[in-house]
C-alpha positions in Angstrom: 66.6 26.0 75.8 63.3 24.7 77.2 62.4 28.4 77.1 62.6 28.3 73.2 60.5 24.5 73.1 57.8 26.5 75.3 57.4 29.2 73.0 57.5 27.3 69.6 54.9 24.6 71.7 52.6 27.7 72.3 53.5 29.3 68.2 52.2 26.0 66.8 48.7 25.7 69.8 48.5 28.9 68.5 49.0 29.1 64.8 46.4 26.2 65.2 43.5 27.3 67.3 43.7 31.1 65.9 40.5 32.8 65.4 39.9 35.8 63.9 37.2 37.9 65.3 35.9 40.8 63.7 33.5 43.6 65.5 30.6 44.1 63.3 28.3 47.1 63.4 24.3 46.4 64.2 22.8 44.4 62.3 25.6 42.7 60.6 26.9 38.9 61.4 30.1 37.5 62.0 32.0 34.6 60.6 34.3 32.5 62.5 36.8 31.0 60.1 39.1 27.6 61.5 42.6 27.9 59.6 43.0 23.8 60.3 40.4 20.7 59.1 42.3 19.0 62.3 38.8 20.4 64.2 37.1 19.6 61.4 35.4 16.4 64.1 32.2 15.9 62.3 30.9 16.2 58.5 28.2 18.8 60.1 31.6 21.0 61.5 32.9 20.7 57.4 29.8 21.6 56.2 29.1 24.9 59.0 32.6 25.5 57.5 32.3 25.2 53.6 29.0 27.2 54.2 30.4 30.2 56.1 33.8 30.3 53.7 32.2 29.3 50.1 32.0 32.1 47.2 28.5 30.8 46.2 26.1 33.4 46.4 23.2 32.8 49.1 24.6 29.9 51.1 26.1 32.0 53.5 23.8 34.3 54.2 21.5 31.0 55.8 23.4 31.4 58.7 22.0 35.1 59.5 21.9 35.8 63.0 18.0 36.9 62.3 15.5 34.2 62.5 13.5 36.1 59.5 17.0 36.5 57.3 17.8 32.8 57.8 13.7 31.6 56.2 14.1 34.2 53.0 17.4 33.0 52.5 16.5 29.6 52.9 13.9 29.5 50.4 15.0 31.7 47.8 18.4 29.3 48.2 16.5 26.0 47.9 14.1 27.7 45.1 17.2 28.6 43.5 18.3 24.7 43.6 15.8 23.0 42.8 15.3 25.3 39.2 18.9 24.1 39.1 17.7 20.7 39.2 14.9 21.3 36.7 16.6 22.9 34.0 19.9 20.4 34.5 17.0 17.5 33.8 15.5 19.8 30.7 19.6 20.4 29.0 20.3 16.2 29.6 17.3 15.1 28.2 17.8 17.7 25.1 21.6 15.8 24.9 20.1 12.2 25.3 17.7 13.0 22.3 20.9 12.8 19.9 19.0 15.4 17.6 21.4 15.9 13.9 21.5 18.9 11.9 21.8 18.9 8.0 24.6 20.1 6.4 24.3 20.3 3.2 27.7 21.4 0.3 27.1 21.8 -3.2 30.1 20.8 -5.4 31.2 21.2 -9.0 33.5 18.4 -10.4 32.3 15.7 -12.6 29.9 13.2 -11.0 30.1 9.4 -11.3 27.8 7.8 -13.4 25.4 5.2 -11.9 23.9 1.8 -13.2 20.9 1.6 -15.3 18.2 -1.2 -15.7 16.0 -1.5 -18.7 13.0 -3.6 -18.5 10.4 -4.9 -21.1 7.4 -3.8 -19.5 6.2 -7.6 -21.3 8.0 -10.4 -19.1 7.5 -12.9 -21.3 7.0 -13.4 -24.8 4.0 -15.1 -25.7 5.1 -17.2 -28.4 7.3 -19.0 -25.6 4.6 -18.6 -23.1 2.4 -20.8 -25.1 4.9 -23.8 -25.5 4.3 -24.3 -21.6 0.8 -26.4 -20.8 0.4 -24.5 -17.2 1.2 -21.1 -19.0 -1.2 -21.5 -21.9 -4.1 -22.8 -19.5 -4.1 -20.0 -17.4 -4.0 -17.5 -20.1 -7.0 -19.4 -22.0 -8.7 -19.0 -19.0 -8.2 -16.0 -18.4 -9.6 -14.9 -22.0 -12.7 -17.3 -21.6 -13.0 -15.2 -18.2 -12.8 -12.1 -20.5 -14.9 -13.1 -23.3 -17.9 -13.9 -20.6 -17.6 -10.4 -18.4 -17.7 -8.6 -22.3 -20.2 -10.8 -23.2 -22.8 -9.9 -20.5 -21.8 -6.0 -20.9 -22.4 -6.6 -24.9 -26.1 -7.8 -23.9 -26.7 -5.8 -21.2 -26.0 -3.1 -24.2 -27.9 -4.6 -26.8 -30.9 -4.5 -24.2 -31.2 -1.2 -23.6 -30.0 -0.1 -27.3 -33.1 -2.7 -28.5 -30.4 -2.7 -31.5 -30.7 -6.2 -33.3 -27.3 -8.0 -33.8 -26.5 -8.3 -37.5 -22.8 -9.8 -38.2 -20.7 -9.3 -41.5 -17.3 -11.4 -42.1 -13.6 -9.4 -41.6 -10.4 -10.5 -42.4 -7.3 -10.4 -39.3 -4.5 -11.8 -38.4 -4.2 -14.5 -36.3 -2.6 -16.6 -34.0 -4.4 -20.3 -34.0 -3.6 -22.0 -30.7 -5.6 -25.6 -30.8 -5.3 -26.4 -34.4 -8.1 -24.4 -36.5 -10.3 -24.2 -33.5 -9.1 -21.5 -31.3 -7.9 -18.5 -32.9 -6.9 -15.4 -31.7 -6.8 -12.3 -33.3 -3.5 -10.3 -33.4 -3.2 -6.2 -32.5 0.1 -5.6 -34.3 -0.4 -4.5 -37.8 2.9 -5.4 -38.3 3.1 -9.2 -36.8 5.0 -11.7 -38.8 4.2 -15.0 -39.3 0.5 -14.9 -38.2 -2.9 -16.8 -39.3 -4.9 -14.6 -42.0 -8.0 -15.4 -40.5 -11.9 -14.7 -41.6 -14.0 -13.8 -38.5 -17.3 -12.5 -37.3 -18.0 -9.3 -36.1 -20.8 -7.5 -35.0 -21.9 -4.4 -37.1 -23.8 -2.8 -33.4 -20.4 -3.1 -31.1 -18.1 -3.6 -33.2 -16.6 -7.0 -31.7 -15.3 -9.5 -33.3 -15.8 -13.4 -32.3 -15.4 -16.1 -33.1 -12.6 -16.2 -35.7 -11.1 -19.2 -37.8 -7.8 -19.6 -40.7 -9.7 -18.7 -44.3 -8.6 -22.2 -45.1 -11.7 -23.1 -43.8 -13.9 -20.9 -45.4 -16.1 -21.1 -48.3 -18.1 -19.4 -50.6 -21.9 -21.5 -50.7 -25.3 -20.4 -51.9 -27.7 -20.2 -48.3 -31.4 -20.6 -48.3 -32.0 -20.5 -44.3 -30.4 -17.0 -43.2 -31.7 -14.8 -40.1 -31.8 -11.2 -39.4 -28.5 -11.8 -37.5 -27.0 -12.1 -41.5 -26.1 -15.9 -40.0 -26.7 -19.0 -42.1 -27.4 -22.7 -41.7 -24.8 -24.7 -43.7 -26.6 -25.8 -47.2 -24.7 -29.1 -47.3 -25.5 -30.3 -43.5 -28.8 -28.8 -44.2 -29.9 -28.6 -47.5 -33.2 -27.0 -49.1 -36.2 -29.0 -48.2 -38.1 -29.5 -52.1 -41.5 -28.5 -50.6 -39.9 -25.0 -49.0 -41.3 -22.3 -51.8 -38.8 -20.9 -54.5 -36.7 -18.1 -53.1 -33.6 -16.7 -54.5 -30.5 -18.1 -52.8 -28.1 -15.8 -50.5 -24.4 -15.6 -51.1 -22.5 -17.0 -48.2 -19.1 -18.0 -46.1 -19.4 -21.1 -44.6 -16.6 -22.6 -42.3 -15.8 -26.3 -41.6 -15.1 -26.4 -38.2 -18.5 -25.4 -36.6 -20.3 -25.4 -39.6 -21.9 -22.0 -39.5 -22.2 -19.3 -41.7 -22.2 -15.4 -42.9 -23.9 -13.2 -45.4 -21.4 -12.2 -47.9 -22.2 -9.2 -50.0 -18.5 -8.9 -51.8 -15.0 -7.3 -51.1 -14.0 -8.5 -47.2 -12.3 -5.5 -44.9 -9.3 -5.7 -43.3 -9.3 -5.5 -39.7 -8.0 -2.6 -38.2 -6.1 -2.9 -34.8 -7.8 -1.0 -31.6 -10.6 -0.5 -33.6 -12.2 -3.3 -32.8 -12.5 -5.9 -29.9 -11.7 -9.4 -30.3 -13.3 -12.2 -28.5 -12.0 -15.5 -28.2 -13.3 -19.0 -26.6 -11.9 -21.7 -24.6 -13.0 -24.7 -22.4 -15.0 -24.0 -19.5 -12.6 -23.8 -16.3 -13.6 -25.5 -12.5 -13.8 -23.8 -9.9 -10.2 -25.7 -8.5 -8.5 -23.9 -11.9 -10.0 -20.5 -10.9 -8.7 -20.7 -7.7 -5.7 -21.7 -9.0 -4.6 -18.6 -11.6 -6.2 -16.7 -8.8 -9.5 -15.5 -10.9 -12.1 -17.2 -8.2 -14.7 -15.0 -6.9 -13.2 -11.9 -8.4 -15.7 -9.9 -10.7 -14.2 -7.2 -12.9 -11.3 -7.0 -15.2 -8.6 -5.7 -13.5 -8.9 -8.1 -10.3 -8.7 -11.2 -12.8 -6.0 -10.0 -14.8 -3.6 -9.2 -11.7 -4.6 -12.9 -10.5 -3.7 -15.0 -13.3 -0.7 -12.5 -13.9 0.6 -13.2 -9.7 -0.5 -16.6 -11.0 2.2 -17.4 -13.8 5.0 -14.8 -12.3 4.6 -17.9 -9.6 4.6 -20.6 -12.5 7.9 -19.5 -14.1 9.7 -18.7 -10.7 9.5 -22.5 -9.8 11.0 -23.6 -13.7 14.8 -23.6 -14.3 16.7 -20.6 -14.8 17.5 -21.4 -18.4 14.1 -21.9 -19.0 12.8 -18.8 -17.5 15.6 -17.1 -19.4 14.3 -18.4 -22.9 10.8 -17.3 -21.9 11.7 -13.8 -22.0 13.5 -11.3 -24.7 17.5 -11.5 -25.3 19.8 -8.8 -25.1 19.8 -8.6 -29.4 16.0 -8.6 -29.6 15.5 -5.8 -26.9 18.3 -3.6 -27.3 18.9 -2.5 -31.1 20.7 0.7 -30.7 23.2 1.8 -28.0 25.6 4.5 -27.2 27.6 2.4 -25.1 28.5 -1.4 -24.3 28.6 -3.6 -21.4 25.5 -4.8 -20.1 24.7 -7.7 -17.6 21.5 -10.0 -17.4 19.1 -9.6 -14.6 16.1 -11.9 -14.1 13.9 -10.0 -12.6 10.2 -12.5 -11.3 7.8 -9.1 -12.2 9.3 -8.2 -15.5 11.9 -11.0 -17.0 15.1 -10.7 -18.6 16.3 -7.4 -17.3 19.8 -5.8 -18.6 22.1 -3.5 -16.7 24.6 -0.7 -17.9 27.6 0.0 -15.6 27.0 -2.8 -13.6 30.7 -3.0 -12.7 31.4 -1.4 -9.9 35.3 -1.4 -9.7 35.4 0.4 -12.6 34.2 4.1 -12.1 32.1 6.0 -15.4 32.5 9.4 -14.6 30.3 12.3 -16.9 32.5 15.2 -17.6 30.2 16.9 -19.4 26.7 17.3 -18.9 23.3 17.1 -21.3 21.4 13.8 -23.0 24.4 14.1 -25.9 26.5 13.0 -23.2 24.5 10.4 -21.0 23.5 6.8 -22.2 21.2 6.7 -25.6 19.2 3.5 -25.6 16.7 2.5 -28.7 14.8 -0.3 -27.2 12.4 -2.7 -29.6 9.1 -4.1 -27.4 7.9 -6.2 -30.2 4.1 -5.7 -29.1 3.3 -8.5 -32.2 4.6 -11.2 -29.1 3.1 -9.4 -26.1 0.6 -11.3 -23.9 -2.6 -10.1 -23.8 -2.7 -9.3 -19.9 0.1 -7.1 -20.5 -2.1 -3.7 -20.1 1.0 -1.2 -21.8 3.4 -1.1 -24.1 6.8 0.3 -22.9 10.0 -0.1 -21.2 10.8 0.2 -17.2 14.1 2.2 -16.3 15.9 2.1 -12.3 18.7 4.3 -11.9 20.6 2.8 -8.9 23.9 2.3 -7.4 26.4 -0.5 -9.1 26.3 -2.7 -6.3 22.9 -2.4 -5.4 19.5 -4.9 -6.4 17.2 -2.7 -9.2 14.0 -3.7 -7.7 12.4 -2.1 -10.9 8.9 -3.8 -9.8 9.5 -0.7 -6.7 11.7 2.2 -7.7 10.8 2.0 -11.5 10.5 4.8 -14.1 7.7 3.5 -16.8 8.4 4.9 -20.6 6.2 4.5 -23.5 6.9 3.3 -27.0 6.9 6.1 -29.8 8.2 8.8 -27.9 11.9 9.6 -26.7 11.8 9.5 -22.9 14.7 11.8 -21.2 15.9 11.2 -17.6 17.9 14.2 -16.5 19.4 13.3 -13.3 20.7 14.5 -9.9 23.2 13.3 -7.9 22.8 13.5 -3.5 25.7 12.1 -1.5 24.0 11.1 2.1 26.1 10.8 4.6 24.2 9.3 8.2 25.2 9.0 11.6 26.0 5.9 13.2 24.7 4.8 16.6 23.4 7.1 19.3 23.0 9.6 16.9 21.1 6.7 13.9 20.8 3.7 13.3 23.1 2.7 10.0 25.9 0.4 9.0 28.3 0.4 6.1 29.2 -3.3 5.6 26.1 -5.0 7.1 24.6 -7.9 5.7 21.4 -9.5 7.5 22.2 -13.4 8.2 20.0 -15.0 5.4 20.3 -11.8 3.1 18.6 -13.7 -0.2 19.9 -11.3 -3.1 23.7 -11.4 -4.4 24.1 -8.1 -4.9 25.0 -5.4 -1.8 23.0 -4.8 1.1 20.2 -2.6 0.4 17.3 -1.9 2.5 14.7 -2.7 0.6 16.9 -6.3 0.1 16.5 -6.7 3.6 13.0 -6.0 4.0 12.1 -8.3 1.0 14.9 -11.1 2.9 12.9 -10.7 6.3 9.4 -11.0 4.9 10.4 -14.1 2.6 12.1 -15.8 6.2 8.4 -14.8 7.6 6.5 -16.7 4.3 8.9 -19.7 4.9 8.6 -20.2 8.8 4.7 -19.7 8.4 3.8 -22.2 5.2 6.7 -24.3 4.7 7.2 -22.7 1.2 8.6 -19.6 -0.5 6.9 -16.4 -2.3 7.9 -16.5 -6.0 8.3 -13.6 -6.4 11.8 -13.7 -4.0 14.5 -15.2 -4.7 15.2 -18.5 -2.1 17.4 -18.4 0.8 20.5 -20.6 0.9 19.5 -24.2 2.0 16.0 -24.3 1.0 14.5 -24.7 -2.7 10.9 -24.8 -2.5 8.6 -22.2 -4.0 4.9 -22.5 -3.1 2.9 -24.0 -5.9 -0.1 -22.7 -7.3 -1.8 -26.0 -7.6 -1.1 -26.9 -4.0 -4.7 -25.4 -2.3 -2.7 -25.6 1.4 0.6 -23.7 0.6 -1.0 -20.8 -1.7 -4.3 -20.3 1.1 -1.1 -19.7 3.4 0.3 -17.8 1.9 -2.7 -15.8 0.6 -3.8 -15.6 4.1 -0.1 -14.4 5.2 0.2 -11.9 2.8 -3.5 -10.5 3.5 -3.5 -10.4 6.8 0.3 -8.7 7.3 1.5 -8.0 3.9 4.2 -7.0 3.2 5.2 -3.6 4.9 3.7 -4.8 8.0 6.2 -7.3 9.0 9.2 -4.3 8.8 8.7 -3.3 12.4 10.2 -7.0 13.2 13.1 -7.0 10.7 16.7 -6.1 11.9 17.2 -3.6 8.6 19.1 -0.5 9.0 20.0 2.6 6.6 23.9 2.7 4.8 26.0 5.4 6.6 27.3 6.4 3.0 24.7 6.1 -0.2 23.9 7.8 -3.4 20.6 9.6 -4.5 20.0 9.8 -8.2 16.6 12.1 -8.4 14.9 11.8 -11.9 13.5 14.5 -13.8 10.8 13.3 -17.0 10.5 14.8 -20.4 9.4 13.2 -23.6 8.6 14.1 -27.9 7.4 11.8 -30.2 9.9 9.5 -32.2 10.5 8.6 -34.5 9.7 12.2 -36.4 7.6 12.5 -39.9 10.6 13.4 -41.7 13.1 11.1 -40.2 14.6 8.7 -42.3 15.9 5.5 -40.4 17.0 4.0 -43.8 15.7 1.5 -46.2 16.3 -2.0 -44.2 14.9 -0.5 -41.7 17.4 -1.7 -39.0 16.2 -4.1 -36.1 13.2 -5.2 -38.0 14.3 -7.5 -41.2 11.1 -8.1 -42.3 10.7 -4.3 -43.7 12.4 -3.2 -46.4 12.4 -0.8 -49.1 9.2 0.6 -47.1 10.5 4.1 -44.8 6.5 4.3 -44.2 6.5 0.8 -42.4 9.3 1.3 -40.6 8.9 4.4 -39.4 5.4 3.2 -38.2 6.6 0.2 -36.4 9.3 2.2 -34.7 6.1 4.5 -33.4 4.2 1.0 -32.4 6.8 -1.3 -31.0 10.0 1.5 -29.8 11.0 3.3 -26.9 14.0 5.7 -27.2 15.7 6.3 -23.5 18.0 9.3 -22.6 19.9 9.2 -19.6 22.1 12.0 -18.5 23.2 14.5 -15.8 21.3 18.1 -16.0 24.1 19.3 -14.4 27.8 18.4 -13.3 27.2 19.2 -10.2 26.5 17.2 -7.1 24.9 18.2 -3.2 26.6 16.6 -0.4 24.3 16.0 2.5 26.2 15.2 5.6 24.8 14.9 9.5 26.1 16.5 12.1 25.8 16.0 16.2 23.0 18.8 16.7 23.7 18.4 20.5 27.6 17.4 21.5 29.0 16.8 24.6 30.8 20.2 24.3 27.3 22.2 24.4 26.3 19.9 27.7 28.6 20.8 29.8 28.7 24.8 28.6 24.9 24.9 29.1 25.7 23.1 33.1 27.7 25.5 33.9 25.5 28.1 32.4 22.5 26.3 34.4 24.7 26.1 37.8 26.3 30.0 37.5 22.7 31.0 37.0 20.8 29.6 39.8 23.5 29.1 42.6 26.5 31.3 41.2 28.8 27.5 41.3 31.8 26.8 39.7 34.8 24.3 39.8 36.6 26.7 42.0 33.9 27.2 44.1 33.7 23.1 45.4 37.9 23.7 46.1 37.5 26.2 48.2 
């Protein structure tokens, strides 16, 4: 029995300290394997072991028994490593860049239609515009500003011409604003009821100033007439007895300033755009200038965008129902329409605004495509009631999302009167990546987002630099709506608020400020992409009826109609070129998947590693 416990004592000793030694020719090594970690006493005896046992390709051979073997190895092993290293730090930083790929799908079913916002490129009529002091000061400004610049230029001209100004009297209609004092002369042939008016013009250059009602005028006999074809008045300043005979001139005289105007027989009728009008009124100060933004400025177009910036900031501090009369109804802009349903939208930049398909839980979808299919609009301008800074005559179309802010002021389409404008459109569906891969958000909404409508980028932006204008100067930019809370616009007769905000805007402006606003793309958002095309309407031998409909003051008169259609409508087309739709979706350009196949790629390469390899 003790026998048996000897040998099994000596089995297990055994089975424990067993070596294996192997006699290797010259120049070979031998490897010493332990079959137990229990004389595994030290990490450095683990690691002597791991080395001489491990399946990784150079390790082992470190431990050559030849002192020149061991340094090659030892350097081509540790070279080996550390271009491990290197390209390990080259594949993480390619996954930490979160780089997207593209993927783009075309499909073929019919495409939802979008919203569509018509503008009159007019914001405000000026028949309303003049019922409001502030309004009608800064536009008489404005036009004295005007009549000075042309003036000058007129003189300058008749300077180097050495042409003598010799005036003759034309008939125009007119719109007299301080009684019979201040009249001013009308463009549209077709503008009802107007002033008939008897002005001056000048037979040189053609411009026409100053002008008063032909109430006023009458026919005299004038002994004192100049070159100029200008009289002195022969009842405030009649013929001196001792002046020698001479035969009388046939003249107009007015009443108001008491001047007159050769008058040879038959009076023309003005002609609009053939002539330029010039009208007068009282001098501004400098405070007024400063105040429809016209100080210091010296050519046209600087003073026109002023006093324009000038009353947008006017009527954004009046009540909405007031603002809302200011500009054109629904029934005055829109007179023909293939479809119904349209919403009100005040825009500051261009007024009342209306919106088709506005709705968005109900879904227009086109099923076929072409502009006899899309949305047919016949919009009436009425240029007769435009104001005179308004430099074109048109409409202003955005094509947008249903639940998404127009902006037409920034992603407008501009489309003249007389000519049918066609907007053949395409649809792309953008699909983004949400964080690490971008930076977007479905259902975000900024805290103190200003506009009702959806979040939308350009909201946001507009949001964070109106939060900016109102921390800085205490007041709002009109041209943005108000946040929640606070109901102050600045006001242009307050010299502190608008230098703030003059100086805020100048000195950031408005894209300057987005670098500090928390705005961020939609994951999911629609395209449309616009394609332009127009022809002239209404056409010679198109016959739009004999009441000529939209415009009851012509009838029984095709010519007149069809002539105010060319001057004062714009015919819009808006339709799909094609039912069909591209998909753009992004994609992880770099997963986690591709990481750790390029690793193991990386660690096979350099130093032949594996999973297995650190097991055994």
């Amino acid at each position: 029995m003790a026998n048996y416990e000897w040998e099994g004592e000596n089995a297990s000793k055994s089975a424990a300290t067993a070596v294996a030694t192997m006699s290797l020719s010259e120049g070979q090594s031998s490897r010493v394997y332990f079959a137990s970690v229990d004389k595994y006493e030290s990490a450095c005896a683990l690691l002597r072991d791991f080395c001489a046992r491990t399946s990784s390709h150079g390790i082992p051979l470190i431990g050559s028994p030849a002192f020149f073997n061991r340094c090659v190895w030892t350097f081509i092993t540790l070279f080996c490593f550390i271009a491990f290293l290197v390209q390990t730090y080259w594949t993480l930083s390619d996954y930490l860049q979160y780089r997207t790929i593209i993927e783009m799908q075309l499909k073929f079913e019919p495409a939802p239609f979008p919203a569509a916002t018509v503008c009159n490129l007019n914001p405000f009529k000026h028949s309303e515009v003049l019922k409001y002091e502030d309004l009608a000061r800064g536009l008489n400004i404005w036009t004295n500003e005007m009549d000075k610049m042309d003036a000058s230029k007129r003189m300058i001209h008749v300077r180097k011409k050495r042409e003598p100004v010799v005036y003759e009297p034309i008939k125009v209609q007119c719109r007299c604003v301080y009684g019979n004092s201040h009249c001013v002369p009308k463009r549209d042939p077709f503008s009802q009821n107007d002033t008939m008016c008897i002005c001056f013009k000048d037979k040189s250059s053609s411009n026409i100033w100053p002008c008063y009602p032909e109430v006023v005028w009458e026919e005299e006999k004038c002994y004192s007439c100049s070159t100029t074809n200008t009289c002195i008045h022969p009842k405030r300043f009649p013929k001196p007895e001792d002046l020698l005979p001479e035969e009388p001139t046939r003249c107009l005289c007015q009443s108001v300033t008491h001047n007159c105007v050769v008058f040879t027989g038959d009076i023309p009728m003005w002609t609009p755009y053939k002539y330029s009008a010039y009208v007068t009124s009282p001098d501004a100060d400098n405070e007024e200038l400063k105040a429809y933004g016209m100080k210091d400025k010296n050519d046209l177009t600087s003073k026109t965008v002023g006093v324009k910036e000038a009353i947008i900031n006017l009527v954004a501090a009046m009540p909405r129902e007031h603002r809302q009369n200011l500009s054109y109804t629904l029934h005055e802009f829109v007179l023909r329409c293939s479809f119904n349903n349209f919403k009100l939208h005040m825009d500051p930049v261009y007024g009342n605004c209306y919106t088709f398909n506005f709705n968005d839980s109900v879904e227009l979808k086109n099923s076929r495509a072409g502009p006899m299919y899309g949305l047919r609009l016949l919009l009436n301008v009425n240029q007769s009631d435009y104001m005179p800074t308004t430099e074109a005559a048109g409409v202003r179309l955005v094509v947008h999302e249903q639940d998404q802010e127009p902006f037409p002021d920034t992603f407008g389409y501009s489309a003249p009167t007389g000519f049918i404008s066609s907007f053949g459109l395409k649809t792309k569906v953008l699909h983004r990546l949400r964080a690490p891969y971008g930076k977007c958000e479905d259902d975000f909404r900024p805290e103190g987002y200003i506009y009702e409508e959806h979040y939308s980028p350009e909201g946001c932006y507009r949001s964070c630099f109106q939060h900016a204008v109102i921390n800085t100067c205490q007041c709002g930019d009109p041209r943005f709506p108000l946040p929640p809370g606070f109901s102050h616009y600045c006001d242009i007769k307050n010299n502190t608020e608008m230098a703030c905000m003059s100086n805020f805007t100048g000195l950031r402006g408005f894209h300057h400020i987005q670098h500090e606003c928390n705005c961020v793309q939609p994951c999911n958002e629609n395209v449309f992409e616009t394609a332009y095309s127009c022809s002239a309407f209404p056409a010679l031998m198109f016959n739009l009826g004999s009441k000529c409909p939209g415009v009851p003051e012509i009838s029984n008169n095709s010519q007149d109609c069809t002539e105010y259609y060319r001057v004062n409508t714009a015919y819009i087309e808006i339709y799909y070129e094609q039912l069909n739709f591209e998909t753009l979706k992004e994609t992880p350009g770099y997963t986690l998947v591709n990481l750790f196949s390029d690793f193991g790629g990386n660690i096979g390469l350099w130093i032949g590693f594996s999973i297995i390899t650190s097991l055994c």
